[in-house]
TIRO-2110 file (N, C-alpha, C; in Angstrom, 1 decimal):
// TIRO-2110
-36.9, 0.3, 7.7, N, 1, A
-36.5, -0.8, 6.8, CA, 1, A
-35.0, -0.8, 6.8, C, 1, A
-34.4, -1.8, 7.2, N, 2, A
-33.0, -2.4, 7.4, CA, 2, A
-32.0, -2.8, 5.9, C, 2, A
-30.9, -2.4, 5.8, N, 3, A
-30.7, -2.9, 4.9, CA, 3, A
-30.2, -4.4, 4.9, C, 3, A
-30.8, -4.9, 3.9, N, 4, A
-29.9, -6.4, 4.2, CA, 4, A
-28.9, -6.8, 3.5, C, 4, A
-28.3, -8.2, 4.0, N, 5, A
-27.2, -8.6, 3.3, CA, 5, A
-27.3, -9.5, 2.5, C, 5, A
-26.0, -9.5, 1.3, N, 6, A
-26.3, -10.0, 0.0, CA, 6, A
-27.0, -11.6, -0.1, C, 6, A
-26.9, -12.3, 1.4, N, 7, A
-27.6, -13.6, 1.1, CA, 7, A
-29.1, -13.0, 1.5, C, 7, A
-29.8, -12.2, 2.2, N, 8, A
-30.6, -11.9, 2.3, CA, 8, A
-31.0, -11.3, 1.0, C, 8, A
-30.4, -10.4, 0.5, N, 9, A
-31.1, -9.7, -0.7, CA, 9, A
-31.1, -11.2, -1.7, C, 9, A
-30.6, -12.4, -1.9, N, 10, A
-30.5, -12.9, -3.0, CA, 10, A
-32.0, -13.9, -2.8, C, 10, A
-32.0, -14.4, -1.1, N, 11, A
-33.1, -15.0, -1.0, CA, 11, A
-34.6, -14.1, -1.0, C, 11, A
-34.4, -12.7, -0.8, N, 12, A
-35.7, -12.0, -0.9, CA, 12, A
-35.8, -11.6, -2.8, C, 12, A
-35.2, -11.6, -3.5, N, 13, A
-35.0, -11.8, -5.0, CA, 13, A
-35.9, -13.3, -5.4, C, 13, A
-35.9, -14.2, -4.9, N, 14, A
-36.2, -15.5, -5.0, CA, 14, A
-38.1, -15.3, -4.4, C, 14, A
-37.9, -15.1, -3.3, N, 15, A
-39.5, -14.6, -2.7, CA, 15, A
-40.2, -14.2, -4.0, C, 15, A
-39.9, -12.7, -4.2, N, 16, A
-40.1, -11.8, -5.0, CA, 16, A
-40.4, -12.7, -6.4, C, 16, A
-39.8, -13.3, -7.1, N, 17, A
-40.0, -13.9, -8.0, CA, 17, A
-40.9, -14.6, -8.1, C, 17, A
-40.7, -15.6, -7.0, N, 18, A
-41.8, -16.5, -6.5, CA, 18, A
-43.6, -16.1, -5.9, C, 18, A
-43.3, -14.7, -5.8, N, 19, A
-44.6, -14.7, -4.9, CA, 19, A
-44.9, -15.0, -3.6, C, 19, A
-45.4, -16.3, -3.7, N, 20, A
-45.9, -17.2, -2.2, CA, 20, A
-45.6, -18.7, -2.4, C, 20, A
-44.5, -18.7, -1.9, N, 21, A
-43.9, -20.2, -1.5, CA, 21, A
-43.3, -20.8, -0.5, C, 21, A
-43.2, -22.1, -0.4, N, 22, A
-42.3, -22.6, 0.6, CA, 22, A
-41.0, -22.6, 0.2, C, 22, A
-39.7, -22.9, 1.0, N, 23, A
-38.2, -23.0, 0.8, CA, 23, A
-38.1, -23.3, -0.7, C, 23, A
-38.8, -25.0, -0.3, N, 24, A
-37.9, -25.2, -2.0, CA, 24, A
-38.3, -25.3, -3.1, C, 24, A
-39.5, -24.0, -3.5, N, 25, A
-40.0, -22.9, -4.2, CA, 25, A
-39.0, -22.1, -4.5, C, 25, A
-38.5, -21.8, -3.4, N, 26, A
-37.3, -20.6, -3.4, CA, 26, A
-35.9, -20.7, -4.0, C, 26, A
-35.6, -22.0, -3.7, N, 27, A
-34.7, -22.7, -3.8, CA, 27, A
-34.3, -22.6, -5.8, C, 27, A
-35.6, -23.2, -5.9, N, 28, A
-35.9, -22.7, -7.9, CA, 28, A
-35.2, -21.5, -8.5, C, 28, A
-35.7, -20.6, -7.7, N, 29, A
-35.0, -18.9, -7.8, CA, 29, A
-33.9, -18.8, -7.3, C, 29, A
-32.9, -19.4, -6.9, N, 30, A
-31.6, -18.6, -6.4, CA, 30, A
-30.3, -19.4, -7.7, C, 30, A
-29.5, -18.5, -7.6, N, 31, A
-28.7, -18.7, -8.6, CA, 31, A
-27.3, -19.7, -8.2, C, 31, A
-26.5, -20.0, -8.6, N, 32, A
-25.6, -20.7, -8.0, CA, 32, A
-24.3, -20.1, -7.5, C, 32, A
-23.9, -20.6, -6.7, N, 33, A
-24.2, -21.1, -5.7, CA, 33, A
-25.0, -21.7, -4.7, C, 33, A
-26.0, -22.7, -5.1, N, 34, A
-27.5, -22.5, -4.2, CA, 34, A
-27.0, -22.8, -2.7, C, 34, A
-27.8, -22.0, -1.6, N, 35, A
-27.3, -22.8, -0.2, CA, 35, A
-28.0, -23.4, 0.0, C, 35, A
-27.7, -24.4, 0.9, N, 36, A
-28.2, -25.5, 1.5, CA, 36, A
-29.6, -25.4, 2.1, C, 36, A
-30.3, -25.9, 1.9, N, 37, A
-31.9, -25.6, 2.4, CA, 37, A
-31.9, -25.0, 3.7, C, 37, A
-31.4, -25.9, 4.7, N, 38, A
-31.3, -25.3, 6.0, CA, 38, A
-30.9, -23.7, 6.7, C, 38, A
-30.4, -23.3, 5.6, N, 39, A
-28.9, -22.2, 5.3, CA, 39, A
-30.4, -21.6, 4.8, C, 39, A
-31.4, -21.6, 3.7, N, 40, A
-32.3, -20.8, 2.9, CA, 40, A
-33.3, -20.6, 4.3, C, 40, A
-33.6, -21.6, 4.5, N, 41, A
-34.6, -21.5, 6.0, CA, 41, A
-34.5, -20.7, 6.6, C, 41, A
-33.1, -20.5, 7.4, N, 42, A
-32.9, -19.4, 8.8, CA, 42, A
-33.1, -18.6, 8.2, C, 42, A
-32.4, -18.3, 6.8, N, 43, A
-32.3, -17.0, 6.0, CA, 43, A
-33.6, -16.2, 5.8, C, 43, A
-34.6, -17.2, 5.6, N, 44, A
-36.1, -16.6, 5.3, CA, 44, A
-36.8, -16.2, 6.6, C, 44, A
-35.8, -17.1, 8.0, N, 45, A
-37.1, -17.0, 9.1, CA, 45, A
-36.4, -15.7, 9.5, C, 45, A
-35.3, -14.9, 9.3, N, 46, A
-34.7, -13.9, 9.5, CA, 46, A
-35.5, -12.3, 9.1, C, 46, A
-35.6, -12.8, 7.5, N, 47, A
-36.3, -12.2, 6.5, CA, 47, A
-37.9, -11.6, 7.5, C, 47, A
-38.2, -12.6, 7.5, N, 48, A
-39.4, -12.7, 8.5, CA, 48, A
-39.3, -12.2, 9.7, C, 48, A
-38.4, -11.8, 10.3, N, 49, A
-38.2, -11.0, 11.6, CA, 49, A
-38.3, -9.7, 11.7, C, 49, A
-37.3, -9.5, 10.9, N, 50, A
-37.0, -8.4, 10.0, CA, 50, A
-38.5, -7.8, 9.1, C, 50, A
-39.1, -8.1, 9.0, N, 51, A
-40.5, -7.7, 8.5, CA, 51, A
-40.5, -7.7, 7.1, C, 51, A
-40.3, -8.2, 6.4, N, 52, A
-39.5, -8.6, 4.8, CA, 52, A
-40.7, -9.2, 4.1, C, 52, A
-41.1, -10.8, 4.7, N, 53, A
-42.0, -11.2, 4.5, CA, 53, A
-42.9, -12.0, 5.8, C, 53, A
-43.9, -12.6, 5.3, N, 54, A
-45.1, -12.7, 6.1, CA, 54, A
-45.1, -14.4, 6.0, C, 54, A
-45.9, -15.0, 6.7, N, 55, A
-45.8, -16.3, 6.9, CA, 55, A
-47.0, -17.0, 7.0, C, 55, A
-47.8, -17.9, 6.5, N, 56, A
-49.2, -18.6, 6.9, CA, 56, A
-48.7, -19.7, 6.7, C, 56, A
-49.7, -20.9, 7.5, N, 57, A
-50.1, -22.6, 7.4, CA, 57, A
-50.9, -22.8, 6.6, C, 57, A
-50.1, -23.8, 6.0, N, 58, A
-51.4, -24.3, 4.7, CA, 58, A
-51.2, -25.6, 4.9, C, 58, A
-52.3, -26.2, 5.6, N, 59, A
-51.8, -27.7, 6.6, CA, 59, A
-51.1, -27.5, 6.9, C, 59, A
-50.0, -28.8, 6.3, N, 60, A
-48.4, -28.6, 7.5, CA, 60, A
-47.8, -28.1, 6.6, C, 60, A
-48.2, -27.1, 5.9, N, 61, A
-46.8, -26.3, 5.1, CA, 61, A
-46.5, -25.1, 5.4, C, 61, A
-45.5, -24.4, 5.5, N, 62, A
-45.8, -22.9, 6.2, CA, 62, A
-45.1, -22.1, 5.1, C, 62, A
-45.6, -21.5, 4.4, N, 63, A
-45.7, -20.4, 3.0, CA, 63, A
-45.0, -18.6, 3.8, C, 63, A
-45.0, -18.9, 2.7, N, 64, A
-44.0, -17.3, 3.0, CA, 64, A
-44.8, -16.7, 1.4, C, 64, A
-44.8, -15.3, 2.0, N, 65, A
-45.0, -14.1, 0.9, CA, 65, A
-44.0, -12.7, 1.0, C, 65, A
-43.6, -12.1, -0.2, N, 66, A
-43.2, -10.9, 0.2, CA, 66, A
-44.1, -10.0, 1.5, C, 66, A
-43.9, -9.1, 2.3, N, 67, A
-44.2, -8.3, 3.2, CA, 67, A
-43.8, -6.3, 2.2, C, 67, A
-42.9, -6.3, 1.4, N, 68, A
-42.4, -5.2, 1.0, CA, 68, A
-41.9, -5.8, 0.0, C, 68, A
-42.7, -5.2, -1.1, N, 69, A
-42.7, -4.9, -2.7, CA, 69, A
-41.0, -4.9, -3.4, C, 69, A
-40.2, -5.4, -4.1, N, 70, A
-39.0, -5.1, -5.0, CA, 70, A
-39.3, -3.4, -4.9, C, 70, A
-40.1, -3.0, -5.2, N, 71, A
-39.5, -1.6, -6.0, CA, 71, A
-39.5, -0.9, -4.8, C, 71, A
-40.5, -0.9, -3.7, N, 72, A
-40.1, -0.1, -2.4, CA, 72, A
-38.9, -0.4, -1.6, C, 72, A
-38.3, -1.5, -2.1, N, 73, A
-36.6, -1.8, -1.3, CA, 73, A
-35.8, -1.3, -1.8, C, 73, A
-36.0, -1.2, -3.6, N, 74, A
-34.7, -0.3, -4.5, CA, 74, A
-35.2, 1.1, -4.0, C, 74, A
-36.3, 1.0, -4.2, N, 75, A
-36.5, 3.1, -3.9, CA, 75, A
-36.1, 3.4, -2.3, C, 75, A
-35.9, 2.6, -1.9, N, 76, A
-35.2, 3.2, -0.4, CA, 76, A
-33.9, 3.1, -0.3, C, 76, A
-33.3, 2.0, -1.3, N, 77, A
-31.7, 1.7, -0.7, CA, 77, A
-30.7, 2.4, -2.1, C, 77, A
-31.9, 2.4, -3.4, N, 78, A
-31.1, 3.1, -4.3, CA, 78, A
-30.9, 4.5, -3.7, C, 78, A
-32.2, 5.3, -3.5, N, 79, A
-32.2, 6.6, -2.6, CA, 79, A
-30.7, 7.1, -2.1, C, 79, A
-30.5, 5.9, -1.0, N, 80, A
-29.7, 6.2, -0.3, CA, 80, A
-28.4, 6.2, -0.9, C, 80, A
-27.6, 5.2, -1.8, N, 81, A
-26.8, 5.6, -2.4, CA, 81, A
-26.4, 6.8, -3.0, C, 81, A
-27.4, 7.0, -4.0, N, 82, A
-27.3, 8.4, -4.4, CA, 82, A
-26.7, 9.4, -3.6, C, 82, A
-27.8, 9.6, -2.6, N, 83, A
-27.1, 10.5, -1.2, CA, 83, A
-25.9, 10.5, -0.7, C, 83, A
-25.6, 9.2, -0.5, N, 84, A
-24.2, 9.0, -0.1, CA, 84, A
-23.2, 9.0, -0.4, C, 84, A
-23.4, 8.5, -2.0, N, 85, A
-22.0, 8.7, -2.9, CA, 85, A
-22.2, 9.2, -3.9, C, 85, A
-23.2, 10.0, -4.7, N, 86, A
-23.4, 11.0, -5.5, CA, 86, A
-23.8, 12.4, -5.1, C, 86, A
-23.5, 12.6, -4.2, N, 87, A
-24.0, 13.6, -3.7, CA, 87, A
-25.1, 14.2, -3.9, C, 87, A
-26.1, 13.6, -3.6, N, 88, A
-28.1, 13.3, -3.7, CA, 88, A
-28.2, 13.8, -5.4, C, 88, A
-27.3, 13.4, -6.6, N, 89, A
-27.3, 13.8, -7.4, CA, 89, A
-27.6, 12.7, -8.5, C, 89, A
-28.6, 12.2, -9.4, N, 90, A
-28.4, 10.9, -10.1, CA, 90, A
-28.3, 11.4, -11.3, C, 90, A
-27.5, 12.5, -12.2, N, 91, A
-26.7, 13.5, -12.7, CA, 91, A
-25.3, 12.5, -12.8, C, 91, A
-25.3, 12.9, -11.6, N, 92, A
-23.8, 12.1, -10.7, CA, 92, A
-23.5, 10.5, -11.5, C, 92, A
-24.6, 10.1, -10.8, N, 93, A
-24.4, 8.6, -10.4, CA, 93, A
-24.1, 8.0, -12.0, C, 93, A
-25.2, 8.6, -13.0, N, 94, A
-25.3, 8.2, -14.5, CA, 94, A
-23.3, 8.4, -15.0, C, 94, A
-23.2, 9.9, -14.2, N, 95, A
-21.8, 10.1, -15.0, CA, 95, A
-20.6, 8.9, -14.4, C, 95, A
-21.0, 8.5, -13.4, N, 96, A
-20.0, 7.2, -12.4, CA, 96, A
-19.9, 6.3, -13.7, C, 96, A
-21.2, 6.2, -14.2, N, 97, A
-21.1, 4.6, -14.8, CA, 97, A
-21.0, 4.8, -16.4, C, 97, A
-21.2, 6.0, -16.8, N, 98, A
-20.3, 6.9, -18.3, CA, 98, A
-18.7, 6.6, -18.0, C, 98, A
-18.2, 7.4, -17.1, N, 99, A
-17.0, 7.1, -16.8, CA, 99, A
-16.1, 5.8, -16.9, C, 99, A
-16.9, 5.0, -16.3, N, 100, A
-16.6, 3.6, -15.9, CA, 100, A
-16.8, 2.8, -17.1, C, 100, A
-17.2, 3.4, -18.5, N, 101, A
-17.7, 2.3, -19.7, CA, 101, A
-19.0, 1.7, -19.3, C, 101, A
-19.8, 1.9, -18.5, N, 102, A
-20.4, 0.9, -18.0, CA, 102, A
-22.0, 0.8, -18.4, C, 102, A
-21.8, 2.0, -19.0, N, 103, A
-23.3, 2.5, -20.0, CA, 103, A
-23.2, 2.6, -21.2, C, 103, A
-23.4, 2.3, -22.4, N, 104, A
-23.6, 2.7, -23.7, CA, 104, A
-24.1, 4.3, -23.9, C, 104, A
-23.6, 4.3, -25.6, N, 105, A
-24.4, 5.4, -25.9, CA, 105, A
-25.8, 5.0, -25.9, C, 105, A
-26.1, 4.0, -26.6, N, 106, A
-27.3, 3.1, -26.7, CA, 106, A
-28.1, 3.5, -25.8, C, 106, A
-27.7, 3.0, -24.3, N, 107, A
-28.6, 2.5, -23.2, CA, 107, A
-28.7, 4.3, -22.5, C, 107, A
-27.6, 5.4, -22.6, N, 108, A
-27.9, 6.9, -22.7, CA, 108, A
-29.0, 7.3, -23.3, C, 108, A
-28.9, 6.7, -24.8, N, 109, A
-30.2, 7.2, -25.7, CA, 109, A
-31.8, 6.7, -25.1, C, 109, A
-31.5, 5.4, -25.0, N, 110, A
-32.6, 5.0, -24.1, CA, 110, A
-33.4, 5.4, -22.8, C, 110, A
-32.5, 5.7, -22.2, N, 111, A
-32.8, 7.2, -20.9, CA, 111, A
-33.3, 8.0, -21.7, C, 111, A
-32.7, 8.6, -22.2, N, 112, A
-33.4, 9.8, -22.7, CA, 112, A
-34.7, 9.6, -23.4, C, 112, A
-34.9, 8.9, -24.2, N, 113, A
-36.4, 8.6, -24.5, CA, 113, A
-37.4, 8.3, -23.6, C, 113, A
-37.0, 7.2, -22.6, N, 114, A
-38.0, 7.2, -21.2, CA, 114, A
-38.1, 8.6, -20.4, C, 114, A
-37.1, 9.4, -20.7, N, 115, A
-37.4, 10.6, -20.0, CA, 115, A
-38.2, 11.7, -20.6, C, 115, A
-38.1, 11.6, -21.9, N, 116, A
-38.7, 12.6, -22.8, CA, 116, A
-40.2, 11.7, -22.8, C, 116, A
-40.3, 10.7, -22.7, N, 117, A
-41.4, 10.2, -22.7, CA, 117, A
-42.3, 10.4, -21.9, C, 117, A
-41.9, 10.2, -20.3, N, 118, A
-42.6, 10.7, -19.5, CA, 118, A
-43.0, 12.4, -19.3, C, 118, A
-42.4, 13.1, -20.0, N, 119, A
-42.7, 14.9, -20.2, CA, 119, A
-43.8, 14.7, -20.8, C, 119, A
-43.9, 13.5, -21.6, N, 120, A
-45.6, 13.6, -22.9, CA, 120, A
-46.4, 13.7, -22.3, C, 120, A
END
């Protein structure tokens, strides 16, 4: 699995949301800046190369589905960050974004309860 780029991650976000649609199904899901249909097209038939998603005829419409689940693309590409820039530590990574303001105590306490939660 490849990592992709941010127009690719924004049009496989839209998939993902979508389920099983055509373009401008997709189109509904992307945020603005929308691209140009044509621009979503290549983008998806790429997606599709890349083994991302899958493709059938429904008459003359040609549907697309995810191929690989949201959470198996974060569990592979978050993975790797960690490794790379926290040193395979997510200890680390939490303290990056402590540091940075970027977490509440709130949203801290909240970890901690999903974590204590799942010990139950």
């Amino acid at each position: 699995m490849e990592k992709l780029t941010q127009q690719e991650e924004d049009a496989m976000r839209a998939v993902w949301r979508t389920g099983e649609g055509n373009i401008k199904a997709f189109m509904e899901y992307l945020d603005e800046p929308i691209p140009p249909y044509t621009t979503l097209a290549s983008t998806i038939k790429n997606l599709e190369k890349k083994g991302y998603v899958v493709s059938r005829m429904v008459g003359n419409t040609l549907l697309y589905a995810p191929e690989i689940s949201e959470e198996a693309y974060k569990h592979k590409f978050l993975g790797g960050v960690v490794k790379d820039y926290f040193e395979n530590s997510y200890k680390e990574l939490v303290n990056f974004f402590v540091e940075k303001n970027k977490i509440s105590t709130e949203e801290l306490k909240e970890i901690i309860d999903l974590i204590e939660g799942k010990k139950s």
